[in-house]
N, CA and C atoms as a LAMMPS dump frame, in Angstrom:
ITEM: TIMESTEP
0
ITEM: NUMBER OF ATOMS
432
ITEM: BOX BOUNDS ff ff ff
-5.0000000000000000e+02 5.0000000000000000e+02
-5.0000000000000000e+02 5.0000000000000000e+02
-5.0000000000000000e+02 5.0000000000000000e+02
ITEM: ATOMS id mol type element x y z
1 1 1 N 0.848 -1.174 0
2 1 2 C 0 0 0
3 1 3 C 0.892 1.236 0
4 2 1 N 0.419 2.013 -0.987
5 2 2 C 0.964 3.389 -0.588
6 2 3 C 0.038 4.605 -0.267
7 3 1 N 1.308 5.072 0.701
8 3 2 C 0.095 6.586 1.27
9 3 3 C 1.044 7.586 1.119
10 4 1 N 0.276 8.658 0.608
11 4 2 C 1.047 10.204 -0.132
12 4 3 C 1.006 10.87 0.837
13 5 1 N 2.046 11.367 1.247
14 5 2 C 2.431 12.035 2.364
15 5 3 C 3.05 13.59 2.195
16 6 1 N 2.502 14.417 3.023
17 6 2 C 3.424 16.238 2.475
18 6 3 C 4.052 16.31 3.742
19 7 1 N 5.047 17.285 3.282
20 7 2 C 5.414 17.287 4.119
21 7 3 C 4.94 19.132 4.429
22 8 1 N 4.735 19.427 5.452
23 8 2 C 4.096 21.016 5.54
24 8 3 C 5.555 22.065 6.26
25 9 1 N 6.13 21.16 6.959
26 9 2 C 7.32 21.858 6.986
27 9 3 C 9.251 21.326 7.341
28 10 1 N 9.663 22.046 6.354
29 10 2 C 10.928 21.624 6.112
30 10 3 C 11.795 20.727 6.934
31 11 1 N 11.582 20.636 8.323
32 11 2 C 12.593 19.51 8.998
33 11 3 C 11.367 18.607 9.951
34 12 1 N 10.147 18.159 9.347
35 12 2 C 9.461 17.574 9.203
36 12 3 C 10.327 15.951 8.913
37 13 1 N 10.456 14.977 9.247
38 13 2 C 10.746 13.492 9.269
39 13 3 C 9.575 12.717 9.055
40 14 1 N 9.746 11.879 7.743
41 14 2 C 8.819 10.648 6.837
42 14 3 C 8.788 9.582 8.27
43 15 1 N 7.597 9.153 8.458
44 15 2 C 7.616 7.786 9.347
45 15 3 C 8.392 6.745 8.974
46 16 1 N 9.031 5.888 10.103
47 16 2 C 9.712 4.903 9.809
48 16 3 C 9.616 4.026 10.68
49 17 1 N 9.913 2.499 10.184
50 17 2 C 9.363 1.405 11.459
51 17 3 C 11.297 0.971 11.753
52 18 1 N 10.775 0.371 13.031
53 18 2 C 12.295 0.303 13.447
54 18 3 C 12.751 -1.116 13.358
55 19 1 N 11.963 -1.581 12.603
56 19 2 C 12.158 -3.302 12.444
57 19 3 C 11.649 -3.517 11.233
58 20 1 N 12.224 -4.094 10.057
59 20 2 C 11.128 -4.932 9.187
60 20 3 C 10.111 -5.415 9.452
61 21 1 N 9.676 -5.987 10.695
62 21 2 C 8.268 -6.562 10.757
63 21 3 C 7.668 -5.837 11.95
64 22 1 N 8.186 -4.501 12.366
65 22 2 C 7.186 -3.906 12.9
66 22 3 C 6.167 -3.226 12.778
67 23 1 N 4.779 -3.176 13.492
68 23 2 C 3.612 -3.238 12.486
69 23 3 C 3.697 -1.182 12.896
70 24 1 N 4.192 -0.586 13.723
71 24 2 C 4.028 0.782 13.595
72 24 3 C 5.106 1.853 13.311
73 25 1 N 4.931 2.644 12.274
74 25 2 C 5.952 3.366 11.839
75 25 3 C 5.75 4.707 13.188
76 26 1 N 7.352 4.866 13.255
77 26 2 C 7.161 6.331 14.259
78 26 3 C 7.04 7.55 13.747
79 27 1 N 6.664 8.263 14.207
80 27 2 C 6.21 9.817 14.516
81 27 3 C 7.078 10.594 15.583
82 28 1 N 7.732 11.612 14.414
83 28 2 C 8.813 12.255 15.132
84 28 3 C 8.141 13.712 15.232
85 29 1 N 8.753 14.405 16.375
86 29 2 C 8.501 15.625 17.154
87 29 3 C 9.177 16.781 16.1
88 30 1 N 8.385 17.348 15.31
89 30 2 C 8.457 18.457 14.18
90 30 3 C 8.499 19.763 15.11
91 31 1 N 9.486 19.937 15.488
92 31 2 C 10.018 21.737 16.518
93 31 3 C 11.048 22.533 16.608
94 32 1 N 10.791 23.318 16.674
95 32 2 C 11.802 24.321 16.691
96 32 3 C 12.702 24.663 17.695
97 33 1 N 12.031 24.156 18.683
98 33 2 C 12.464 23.912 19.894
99 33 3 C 12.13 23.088 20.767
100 34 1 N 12.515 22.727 22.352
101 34 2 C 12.23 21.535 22.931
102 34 3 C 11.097 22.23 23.762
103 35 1 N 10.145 21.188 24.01
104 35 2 C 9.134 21.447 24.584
105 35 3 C 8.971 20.751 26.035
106 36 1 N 8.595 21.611 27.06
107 36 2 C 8.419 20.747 28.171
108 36 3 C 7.413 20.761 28.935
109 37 1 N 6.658 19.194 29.456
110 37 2 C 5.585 18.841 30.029
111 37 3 C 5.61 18.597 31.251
112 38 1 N 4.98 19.456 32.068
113 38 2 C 5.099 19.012 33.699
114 38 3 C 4.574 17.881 33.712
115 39 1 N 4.383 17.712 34.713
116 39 2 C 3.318 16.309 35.501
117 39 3 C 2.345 16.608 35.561
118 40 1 N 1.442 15.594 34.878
119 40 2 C 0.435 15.986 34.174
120 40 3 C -0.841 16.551 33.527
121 41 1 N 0.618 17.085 32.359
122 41 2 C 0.149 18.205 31.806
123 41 3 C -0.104 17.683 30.33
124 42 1 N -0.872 18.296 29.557
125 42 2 C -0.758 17.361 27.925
126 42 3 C -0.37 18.651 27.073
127 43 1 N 0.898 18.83 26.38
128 43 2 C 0.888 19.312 25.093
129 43 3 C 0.858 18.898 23.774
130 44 1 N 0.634 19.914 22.709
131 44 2 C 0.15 19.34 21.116
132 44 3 C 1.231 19.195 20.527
133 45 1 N 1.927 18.375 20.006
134 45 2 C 3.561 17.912 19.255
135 45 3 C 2.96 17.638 18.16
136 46 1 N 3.386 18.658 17.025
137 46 2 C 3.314 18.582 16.093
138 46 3 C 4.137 17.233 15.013
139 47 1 N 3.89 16.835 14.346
140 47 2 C 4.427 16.074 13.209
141 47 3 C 5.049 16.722 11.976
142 48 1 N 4.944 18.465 11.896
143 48 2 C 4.79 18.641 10.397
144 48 3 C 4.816 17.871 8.796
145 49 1 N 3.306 16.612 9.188
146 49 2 C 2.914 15.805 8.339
147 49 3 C 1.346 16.079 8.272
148 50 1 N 0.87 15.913 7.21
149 50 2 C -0.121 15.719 6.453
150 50 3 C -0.254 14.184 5.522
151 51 1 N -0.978 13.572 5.66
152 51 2 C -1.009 12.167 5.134
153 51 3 C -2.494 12.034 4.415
154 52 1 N -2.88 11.406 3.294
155 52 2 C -3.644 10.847 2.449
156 52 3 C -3.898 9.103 3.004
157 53 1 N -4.279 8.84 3.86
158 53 2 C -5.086 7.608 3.619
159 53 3 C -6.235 7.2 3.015
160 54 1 N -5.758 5.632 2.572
161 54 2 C -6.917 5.221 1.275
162 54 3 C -7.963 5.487 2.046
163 55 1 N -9.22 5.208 1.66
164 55 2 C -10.377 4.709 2.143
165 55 3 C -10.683 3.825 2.444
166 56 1 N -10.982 2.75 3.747
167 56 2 C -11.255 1.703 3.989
168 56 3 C -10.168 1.855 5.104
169 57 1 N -9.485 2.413 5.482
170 57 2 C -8.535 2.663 6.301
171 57 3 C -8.633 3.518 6.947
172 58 1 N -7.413 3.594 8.667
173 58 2 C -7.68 4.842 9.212
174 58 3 C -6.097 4.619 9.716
175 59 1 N -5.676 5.788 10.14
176 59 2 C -4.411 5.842 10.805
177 59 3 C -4.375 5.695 12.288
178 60 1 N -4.136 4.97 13.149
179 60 2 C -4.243 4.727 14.515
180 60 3 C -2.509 5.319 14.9
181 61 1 N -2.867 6.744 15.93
182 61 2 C -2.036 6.922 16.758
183 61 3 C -2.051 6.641 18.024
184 62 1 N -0.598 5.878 18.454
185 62 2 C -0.647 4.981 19.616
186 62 3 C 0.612 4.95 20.495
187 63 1 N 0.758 4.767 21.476
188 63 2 C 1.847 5.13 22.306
189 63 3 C 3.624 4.702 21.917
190 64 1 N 3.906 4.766 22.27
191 64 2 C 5.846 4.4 22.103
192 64 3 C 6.243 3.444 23.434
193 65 1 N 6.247 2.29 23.102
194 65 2 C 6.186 1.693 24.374
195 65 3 C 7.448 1.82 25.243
196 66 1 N 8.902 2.369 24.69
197 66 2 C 9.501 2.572 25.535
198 66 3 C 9.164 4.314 26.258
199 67 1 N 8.61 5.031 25.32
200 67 2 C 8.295 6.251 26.359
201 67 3 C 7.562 6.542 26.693
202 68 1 N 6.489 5.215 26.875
203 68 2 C 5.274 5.221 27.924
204 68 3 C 5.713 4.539 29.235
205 69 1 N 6.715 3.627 28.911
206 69 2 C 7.208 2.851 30.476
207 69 3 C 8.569 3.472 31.464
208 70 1 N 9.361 4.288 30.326
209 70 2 C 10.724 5.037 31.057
210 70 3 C 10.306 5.981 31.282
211 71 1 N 9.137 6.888 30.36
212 71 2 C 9.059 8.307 31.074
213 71 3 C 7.977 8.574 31.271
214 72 1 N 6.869 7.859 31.242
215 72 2 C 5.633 8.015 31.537
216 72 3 C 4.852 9.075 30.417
217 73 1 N 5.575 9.312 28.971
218 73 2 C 4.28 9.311 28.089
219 73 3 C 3.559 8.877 27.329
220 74 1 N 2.377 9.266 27.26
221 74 2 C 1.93 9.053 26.083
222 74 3 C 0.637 10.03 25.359
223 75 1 N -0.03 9.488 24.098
224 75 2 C -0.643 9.75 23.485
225 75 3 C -1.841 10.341 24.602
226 76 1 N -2.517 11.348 24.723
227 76 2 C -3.319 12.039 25.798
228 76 3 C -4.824 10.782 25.267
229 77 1 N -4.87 10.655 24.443
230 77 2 C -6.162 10.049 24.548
231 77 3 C -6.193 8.364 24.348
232 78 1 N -5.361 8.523 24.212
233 78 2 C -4.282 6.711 24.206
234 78 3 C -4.416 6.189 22.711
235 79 1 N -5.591 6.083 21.946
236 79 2 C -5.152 6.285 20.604
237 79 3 C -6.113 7.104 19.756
238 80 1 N -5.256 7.72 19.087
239 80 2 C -5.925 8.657 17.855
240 80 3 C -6.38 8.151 16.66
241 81 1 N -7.247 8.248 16.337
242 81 2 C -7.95 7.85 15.054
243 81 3 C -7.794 8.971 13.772
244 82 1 N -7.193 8.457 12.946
245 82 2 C -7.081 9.799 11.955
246 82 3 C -7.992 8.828 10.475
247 83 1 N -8.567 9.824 10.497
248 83 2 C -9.747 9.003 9.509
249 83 3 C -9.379 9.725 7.81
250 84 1 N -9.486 8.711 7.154
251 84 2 C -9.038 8.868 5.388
252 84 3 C -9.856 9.648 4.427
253 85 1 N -10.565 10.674 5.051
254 85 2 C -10.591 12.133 5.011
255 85 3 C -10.544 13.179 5.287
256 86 1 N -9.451 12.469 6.568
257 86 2 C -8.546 13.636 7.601
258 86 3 C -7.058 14.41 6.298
259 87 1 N -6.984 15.556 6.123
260 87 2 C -5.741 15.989 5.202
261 87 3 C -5.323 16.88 6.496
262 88 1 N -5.624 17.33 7.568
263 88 2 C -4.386 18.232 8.324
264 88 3 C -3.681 17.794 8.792
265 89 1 N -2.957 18.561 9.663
266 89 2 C -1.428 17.803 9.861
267 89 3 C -1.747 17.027 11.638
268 90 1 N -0.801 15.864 11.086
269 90 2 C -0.696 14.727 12.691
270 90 3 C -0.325 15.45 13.596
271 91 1 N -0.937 15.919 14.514
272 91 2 C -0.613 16.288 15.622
273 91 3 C -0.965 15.21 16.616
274 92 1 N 0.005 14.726 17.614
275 92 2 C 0.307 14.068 18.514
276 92 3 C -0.138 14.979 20.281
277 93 1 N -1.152 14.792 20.984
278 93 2 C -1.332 15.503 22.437
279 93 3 C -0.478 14.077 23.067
280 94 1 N 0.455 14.658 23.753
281 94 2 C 1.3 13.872 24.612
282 94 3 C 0.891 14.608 25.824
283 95 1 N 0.775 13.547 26.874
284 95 2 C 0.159 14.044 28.271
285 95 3 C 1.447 13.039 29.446
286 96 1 N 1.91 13.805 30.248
287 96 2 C 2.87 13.063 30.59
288 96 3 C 2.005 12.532 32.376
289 97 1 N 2.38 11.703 32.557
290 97 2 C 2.014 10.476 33.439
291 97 3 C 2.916 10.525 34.705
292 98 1 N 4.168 11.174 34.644
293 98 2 C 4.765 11.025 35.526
294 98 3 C 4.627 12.16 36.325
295 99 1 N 5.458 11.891 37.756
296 99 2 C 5.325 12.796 38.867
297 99 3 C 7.009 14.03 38.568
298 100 1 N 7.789 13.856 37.228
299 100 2 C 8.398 14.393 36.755
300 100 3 C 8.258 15.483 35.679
301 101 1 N 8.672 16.835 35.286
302 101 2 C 9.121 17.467 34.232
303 101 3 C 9.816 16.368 32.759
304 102 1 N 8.86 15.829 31.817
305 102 2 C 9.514 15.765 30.852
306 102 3 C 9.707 16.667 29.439
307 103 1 N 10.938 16.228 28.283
308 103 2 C 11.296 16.828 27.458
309 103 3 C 11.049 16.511 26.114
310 104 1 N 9.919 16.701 25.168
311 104 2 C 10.288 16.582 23.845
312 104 3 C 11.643 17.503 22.961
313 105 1 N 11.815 17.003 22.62
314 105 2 C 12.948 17.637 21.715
315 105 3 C 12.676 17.344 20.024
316 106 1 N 12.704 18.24 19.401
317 106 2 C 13.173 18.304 17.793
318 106 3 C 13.367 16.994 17.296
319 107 1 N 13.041 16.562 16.209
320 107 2 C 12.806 14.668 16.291
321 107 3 C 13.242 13.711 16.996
322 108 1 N 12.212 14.253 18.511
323 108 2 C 12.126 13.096 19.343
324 108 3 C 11.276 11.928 18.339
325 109 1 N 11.445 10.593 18.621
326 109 2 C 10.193 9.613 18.676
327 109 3 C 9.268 9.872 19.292
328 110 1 N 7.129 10.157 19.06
329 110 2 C 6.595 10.606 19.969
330 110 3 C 5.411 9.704 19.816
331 111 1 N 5.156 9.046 19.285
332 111 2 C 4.531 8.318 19.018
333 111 3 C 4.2 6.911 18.02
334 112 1 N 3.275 6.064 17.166
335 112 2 C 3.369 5.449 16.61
336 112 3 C 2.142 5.244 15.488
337 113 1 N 2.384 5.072 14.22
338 113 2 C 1.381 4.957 13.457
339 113 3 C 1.065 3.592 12.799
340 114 1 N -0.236 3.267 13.046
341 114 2 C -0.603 2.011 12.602
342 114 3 C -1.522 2.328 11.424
343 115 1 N -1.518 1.715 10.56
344 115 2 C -2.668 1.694 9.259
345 115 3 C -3.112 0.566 9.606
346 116 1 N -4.746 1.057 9.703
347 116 2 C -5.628 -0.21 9.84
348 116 3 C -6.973 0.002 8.92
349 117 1 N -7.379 -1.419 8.471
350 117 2 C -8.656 -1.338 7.979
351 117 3 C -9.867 -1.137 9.003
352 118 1 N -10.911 -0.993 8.431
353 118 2 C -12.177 -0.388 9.17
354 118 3 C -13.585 -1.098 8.376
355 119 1 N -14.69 -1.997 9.218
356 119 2 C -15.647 -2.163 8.563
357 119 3 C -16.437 -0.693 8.477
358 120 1 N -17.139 -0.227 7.398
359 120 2 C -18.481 0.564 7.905
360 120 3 C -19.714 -0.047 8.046
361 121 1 N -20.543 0.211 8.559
362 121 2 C -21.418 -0.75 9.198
363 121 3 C -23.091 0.451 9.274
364 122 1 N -24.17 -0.124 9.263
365 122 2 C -25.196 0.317 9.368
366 122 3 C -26.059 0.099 10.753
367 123 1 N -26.689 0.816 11.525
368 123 2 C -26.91 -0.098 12.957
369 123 3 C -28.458 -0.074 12.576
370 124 1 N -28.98 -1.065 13.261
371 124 2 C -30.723 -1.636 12.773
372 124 3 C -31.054 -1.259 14.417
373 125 1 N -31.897 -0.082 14.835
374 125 2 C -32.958 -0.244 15.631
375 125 3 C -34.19 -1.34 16.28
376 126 1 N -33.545 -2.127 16.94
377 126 2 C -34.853 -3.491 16.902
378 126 3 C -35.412 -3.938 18.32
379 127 1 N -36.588 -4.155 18.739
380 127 2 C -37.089 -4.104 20.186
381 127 3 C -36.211 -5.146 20.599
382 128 1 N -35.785 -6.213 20.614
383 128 2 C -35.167 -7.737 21.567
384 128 3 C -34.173 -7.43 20.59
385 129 1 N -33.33 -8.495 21.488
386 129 2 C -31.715 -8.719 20.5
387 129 3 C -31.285 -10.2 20.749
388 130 1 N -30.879 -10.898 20.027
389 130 2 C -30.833 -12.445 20.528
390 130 3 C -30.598 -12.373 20.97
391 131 1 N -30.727 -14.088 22.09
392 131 2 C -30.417 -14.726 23.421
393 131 3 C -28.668 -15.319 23.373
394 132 1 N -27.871 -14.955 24.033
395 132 2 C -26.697 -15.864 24.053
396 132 3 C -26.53 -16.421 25.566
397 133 1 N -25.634 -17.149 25.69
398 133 2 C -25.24 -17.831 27.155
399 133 3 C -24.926 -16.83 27.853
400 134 1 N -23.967 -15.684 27.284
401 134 2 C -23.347 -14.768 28.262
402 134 3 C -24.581 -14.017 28.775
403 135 1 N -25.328 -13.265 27.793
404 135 2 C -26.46 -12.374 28.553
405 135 3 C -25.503 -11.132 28.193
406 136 1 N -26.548 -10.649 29.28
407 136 2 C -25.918 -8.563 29.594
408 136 3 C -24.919 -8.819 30.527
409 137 1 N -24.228 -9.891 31.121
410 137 2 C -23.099 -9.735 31.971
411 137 3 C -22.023 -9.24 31.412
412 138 1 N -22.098 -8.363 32.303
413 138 2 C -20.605 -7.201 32.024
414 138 3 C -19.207 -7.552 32.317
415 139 1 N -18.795 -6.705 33.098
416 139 2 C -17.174 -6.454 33.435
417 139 3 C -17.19 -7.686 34.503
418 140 1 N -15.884 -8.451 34.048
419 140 2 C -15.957 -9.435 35.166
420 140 3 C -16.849 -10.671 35.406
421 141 1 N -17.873 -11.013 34.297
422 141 2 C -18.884 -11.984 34.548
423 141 3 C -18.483 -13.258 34.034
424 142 1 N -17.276 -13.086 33.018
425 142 2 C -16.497 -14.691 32.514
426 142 3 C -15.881 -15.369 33.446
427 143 1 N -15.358 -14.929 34.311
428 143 2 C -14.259 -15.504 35.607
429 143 3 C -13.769 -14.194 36.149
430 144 1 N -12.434 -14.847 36.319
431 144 2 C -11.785 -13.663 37.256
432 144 3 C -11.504 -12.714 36.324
């Protein structure tokens, strides 16, 4: 698959995965300068990217698992949905978690992008809904 990508400003960085078979390319910190997040606080980290996804697809932004566990960030809403008639630019809200001052810097790693497919779906209004074994049991009703 290919996706057409702009770049909106000059030291802007193309996503890249850090493994051949890793399924999310990163998202680097597009700034002019370093930005810093108290404890928690969420700022907007730009990408200076703009991306074209097909249709049938959406872009899932999602945490950095080493700088959700060493420094306590991540993605403010844990993942972003960028939908394939989204054209503005990826902006990343990083909300930091820790009881520390952290630092984005100028292409930090800040996140991660997944391309995923998407059913669309129609929902039917209907009085009953079939019977299954589980029922309406909620949180916790399979076992422990």
């Amino acid at each position: 698959m290919n996706i057409e990508i702009k770049k909106l400003r000059e030291n802007a960085v193309l996503p890249r995965r850090g493994s051949k078979a890793a399924a999310g390319y990163d998202l680097y910190a597009c700034l002019d300068n370093a930005v810093r997040i108290a404890p928690h606080e969420t700022k907007m980290i730009p990408t200076g990217l703009a991306m074209a996804v097909p249709e049938g697809y959406f872009g899932a932004v999602v945490a950095r698992s080493g700088l959700a566990s060493k420094q306590g960030l991540r993605p403010a809403n844990c993942i972003g949905i960028c939908d394939s008639d989204y054209r503005g630019e990826y902006t990343v809200a990083i909300h930091n978690d820790s009881e520390a001052e952290r630092e984005i810097c100028p292409g930090d790693r800040i996140a991660q992008l997944i391309i995923m497919p998407f059913l669309s779906v129609e929902f039917t209004e209907v009085e009953e809904l079939d019977e299954t074994e589980r029922g309406a049991g909620g949180f916790g009703s399979t076992g422990r």
